[in-house]
SEVEXVO-937441 format. One record per atom (N, C-alpha, C, O): x, y, z; residue in one letter. Coordinates in steps of 0.02 Angstrom, whole numbers, padded with zeros to 5 digits, always signed. Example, Ala and Ser with C-alpha at 12.3 -4.5 7.8 and 13.67 -1.06 7.14 Angstrom:
// residues 2
+00660-00284+00390A;+00615-00225+00390A;+00660-00165+00390A;+00712-00166+00423A;+00642-00112+00354S;+00684-00053+00357S;+00645+00002+00394S;+00670+00057+00402S;
END
This chain:
// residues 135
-00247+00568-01238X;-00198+00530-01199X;-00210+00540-01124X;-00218+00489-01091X;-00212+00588-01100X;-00246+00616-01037X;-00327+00586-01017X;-00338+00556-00964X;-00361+00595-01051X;-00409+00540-01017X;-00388+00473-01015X;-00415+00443-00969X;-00349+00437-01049X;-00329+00356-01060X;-00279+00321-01006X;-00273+00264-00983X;-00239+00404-00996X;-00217+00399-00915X;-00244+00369-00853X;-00235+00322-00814X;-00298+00441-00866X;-00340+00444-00777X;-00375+00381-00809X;-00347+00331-00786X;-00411+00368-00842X;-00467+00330-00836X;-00446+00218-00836X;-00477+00167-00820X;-00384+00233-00860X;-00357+00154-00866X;-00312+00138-00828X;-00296+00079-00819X;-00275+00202-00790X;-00218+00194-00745X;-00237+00227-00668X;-00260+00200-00617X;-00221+00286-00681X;-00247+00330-00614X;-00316+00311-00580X;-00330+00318-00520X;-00339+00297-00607X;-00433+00277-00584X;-00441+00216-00537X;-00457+00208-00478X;-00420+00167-00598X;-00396+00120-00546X;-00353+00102-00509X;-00363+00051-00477X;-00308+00127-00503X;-00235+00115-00461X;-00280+00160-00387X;-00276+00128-00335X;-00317+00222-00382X;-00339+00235-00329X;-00416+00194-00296X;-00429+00179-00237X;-00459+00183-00367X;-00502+00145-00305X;-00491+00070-00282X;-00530+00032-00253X;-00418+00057-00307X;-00402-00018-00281X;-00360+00029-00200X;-00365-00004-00148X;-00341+00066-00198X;-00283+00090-00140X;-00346+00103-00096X;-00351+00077-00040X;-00404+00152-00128X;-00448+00165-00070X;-00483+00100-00025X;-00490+00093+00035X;-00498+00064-00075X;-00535+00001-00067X;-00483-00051-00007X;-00496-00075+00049X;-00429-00053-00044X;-00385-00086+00016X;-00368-00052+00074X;-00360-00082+00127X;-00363+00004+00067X;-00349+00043+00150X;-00412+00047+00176X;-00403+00031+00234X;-00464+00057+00169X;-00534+00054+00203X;-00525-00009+00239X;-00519-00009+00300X;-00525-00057+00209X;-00522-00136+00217X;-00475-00149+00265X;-00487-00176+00319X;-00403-00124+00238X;-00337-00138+00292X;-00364-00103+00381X;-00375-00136+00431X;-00366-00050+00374X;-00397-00001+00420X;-00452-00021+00493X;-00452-00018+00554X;-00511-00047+00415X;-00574-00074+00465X;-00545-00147+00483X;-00556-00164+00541X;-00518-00184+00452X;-00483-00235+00512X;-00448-00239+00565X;-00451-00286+00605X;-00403-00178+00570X;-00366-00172+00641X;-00416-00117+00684X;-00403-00101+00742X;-00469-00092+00650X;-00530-00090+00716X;-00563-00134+00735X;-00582-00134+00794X;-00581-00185+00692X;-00618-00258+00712X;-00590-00306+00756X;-00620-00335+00801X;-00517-00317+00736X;-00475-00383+00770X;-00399-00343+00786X;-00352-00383+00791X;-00381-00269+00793X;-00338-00241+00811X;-00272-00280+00767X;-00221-00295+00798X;-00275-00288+00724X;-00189-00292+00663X;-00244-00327+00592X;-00302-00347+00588X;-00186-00318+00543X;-00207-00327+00494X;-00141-00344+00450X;-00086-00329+00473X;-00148-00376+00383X;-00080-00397+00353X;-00060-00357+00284X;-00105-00360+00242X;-00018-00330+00270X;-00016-00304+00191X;-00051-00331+00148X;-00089-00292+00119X;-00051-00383+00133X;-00115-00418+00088X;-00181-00429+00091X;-00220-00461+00056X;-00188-00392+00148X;-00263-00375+00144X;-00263-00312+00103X;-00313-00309+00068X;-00230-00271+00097X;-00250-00205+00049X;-00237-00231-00021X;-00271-00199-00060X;-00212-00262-00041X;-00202-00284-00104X;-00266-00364-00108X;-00255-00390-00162X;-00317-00402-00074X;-00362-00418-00067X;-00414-00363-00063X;-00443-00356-00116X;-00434-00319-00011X;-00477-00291-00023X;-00486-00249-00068X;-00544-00238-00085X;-00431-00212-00102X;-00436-00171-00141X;-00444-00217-00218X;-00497-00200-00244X;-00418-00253-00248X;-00449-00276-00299X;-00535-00285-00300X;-00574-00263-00341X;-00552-00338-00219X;-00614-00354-00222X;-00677-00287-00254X;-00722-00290-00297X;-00647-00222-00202X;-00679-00149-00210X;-00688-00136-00278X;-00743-00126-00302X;-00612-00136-00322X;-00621-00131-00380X;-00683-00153-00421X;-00724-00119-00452X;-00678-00237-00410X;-00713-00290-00469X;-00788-00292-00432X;-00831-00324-00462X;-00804-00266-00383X;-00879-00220-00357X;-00899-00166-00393X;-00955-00161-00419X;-00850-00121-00396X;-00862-00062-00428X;-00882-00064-00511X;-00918-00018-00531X;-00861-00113-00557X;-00847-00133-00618X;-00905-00167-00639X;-00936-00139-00684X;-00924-00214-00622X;-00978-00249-00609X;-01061-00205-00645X;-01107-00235-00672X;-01055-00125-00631X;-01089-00105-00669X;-01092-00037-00722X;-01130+00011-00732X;-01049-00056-00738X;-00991+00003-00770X;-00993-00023-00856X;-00977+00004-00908X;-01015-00073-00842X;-01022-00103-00939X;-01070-00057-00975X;-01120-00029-00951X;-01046-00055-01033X;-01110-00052-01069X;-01172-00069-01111X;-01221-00034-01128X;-01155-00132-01123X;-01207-00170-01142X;-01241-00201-01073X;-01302-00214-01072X;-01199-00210-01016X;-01240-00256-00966X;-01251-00220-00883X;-01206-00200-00847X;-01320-00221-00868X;-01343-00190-00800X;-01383-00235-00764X;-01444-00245-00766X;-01323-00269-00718X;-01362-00302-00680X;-01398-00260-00604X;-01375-00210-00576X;-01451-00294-00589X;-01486-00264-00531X;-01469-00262-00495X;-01424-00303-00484X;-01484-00218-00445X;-01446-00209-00362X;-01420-00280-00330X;-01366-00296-00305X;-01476-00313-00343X;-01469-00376-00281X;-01424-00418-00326X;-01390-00456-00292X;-01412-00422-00392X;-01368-00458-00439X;-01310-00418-00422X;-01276-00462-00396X;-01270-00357-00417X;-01232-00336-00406X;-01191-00348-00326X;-01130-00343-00322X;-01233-00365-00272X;-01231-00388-00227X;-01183-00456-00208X;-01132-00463-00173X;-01235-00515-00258X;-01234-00586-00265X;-01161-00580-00273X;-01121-00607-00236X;-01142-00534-00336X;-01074-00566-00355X;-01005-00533-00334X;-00946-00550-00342X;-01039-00475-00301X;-00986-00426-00267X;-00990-00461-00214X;-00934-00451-00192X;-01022-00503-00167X;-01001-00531-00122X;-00959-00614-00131X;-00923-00639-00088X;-00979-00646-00203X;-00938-00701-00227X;-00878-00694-00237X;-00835-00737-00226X;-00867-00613-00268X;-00807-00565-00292X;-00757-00574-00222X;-00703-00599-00206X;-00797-00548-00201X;-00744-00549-00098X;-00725-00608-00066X;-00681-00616-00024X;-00762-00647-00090X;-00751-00720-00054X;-00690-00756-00104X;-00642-00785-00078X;-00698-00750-00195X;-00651-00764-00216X;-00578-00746-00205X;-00530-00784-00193X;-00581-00686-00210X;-00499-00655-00191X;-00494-00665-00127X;-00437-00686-00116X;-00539-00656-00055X;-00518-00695-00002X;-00468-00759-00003X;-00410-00767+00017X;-00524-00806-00041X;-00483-00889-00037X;-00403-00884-00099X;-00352-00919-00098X;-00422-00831-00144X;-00346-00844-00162X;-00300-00814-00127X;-00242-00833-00126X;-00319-00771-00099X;-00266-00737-00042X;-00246-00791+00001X;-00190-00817+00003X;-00280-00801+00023X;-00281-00854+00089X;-00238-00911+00058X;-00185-00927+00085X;-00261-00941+00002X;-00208-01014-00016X;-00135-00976-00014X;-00092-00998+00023X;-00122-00914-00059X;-00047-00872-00060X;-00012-00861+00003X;+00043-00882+00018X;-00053-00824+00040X;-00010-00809+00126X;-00029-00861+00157X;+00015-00890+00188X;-00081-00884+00159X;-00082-00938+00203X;-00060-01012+00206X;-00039-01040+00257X;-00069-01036+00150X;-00071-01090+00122X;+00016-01109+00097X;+00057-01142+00129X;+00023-01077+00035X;+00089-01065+00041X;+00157-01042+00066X;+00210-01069+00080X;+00126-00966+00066X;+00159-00940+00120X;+00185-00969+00179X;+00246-00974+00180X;+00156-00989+00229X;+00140-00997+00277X;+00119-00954+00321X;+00111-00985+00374X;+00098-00866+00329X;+00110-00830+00358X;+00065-00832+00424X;+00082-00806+00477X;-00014-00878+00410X;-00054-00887+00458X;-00086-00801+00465X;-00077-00768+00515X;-00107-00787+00431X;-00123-00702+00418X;-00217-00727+00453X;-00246-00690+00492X;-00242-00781+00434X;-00304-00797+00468X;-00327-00864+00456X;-00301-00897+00411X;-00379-00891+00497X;-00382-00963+00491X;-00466-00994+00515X;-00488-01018+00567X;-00482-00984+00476X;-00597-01012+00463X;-00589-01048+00503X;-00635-01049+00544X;-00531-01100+00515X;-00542-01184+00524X;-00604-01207+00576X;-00635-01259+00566X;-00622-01161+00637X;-00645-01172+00699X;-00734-01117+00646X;-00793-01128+00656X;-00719-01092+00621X;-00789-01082+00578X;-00834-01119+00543X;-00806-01139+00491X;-00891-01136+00547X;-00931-01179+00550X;-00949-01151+00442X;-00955-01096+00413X;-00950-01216+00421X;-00921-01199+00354X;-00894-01174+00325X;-00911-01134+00282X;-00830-01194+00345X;-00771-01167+00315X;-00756-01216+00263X;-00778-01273+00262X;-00710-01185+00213X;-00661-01220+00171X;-00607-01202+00174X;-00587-01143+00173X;-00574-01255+00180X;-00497-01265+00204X;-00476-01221+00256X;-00426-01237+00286X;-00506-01164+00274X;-00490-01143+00337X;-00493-01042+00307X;-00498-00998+00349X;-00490-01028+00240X;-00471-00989+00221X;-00560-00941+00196X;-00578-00885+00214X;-00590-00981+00160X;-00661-00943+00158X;-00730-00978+00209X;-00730-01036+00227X;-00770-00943+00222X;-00835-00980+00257X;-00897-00956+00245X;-00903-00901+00219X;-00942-00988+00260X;-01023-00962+00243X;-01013-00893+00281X;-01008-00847+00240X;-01008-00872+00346X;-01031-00847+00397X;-01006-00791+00341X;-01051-00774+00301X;-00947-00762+00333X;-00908-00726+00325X;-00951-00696+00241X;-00953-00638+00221X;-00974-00743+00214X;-01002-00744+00132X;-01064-00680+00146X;-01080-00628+00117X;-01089-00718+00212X;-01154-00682+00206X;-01157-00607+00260X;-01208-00573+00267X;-01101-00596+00287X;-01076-00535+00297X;-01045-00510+00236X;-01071-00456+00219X;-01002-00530+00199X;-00997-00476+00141X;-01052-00477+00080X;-01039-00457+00023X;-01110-00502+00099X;-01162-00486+00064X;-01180-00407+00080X;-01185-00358+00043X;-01188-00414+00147X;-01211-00331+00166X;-01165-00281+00173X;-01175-00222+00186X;-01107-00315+00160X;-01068-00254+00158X;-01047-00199+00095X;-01020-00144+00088X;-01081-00258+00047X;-01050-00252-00042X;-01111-00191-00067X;-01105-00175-00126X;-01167-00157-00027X;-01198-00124-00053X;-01144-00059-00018X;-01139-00015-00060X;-01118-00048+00025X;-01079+00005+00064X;-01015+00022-00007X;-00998+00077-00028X;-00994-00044-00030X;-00933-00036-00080X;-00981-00006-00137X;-00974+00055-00142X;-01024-00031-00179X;-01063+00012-00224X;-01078+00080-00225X;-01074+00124-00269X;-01097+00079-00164X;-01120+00154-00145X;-01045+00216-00141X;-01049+00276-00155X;-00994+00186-00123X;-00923+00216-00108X;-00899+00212-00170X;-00863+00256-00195X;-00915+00165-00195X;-00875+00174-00281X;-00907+00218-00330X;-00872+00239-00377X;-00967+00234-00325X;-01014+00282-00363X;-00990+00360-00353X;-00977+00407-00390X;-00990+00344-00270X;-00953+00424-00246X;-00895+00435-00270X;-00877+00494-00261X;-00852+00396-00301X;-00769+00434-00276X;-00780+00428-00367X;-00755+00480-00389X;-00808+00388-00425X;-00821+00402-00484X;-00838+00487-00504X;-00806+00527-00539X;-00898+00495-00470X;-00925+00551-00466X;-00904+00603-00460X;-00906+00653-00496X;-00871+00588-00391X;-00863+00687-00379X;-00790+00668-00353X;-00779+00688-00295X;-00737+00632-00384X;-00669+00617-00398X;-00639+00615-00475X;-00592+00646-00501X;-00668+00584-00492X;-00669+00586-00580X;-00705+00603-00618X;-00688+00614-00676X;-00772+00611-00596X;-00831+00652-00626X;-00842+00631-00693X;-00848+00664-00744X;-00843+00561-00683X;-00866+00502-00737X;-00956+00493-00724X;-00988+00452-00757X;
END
C-alpha cells in the first residue's frame, strides 16, 4: 500500500509542483510576474516529459523524447491559454504580435525554444526519480 502511495500519488503530485514552480519562478525572472496557471501548465507539461520514458514496453530516443516533450508543452500551453485567456479573459499572455502564432496563445518561435529546453526537464526528472524516490 505504501509503495502505491508514493509511487501513484506522492510522486506525482511533487514532480508536477516541482515542474510548475521551476516554470512559475523562471518566468518572473524572464518577464518579472507570472500567473497561477502557469504552475499548474508547467507542471503537468514536466510531468508528461518525465513519463514519456518510463513505459515498459516503449523507449523512445532522446531526440523522440524531445519532439514530443516539446509538442507536450506547446499542447498544455494552448489549452491553458484558450482557459485563462480565451475564456477567462484574464490576458495572462498574448503570441498575437508573434510571427506564427495561433490565435495568439501558441507560436513557432516559442515551439522551438521548448525544444531545447525539454532535454533540461528530462534530465531534472531522472534526478528527482533517482535520488528522491530512488526508482
Amino acid at each position: 500500500m505504501r509503495h502505491f502511495v508514493i509511487t501513484k500519488i506522492v510522486q506525482p503530485l511533487f514532480l508536477m509542483s516541482f515542474g510548475g514552480m521551476v516554470y512559475f519562478n523562471f518566468e518572473i525572472l524572464y518577464r518579472g510576474y507570472s500567473h497561477i496557471s502557469m504552475i499548474i501548465c508547467g507542471g503537468l507539461a514536466f510531468y508528461t516529459i518525465g513519463l514519456l520514458k518510463e513505459g515498459k514496453k516503449w523507449h523512445p530516443s532522446f531526440l523522440l523524447q524531445m519532439i514530443l516533450g516539446s509538442l507536450s508543452i506547446i499542447y498544455y500551453e494552448y489549452l491553458t491559454g484558450v482557459i485563462v485567456n480565451i475564456y477567462l479573459k484574464l490576458h495572462v499572455w498574448d503570441y498575437s504580435k508573434v510571427p506564427f502564432n495561433y490565435r495568439g496563445q501558441i507560436c513557432i518561435p516559442f515551439l522551438i525554444i521548448w525544444f531545447f529546453v525539454t532535454p533540461l526537464c528530462i534530465w531534472m526528472d531522472d534526478v528527482i526519480r533517482e535520488v528522491v524516490f530512488k526508482s
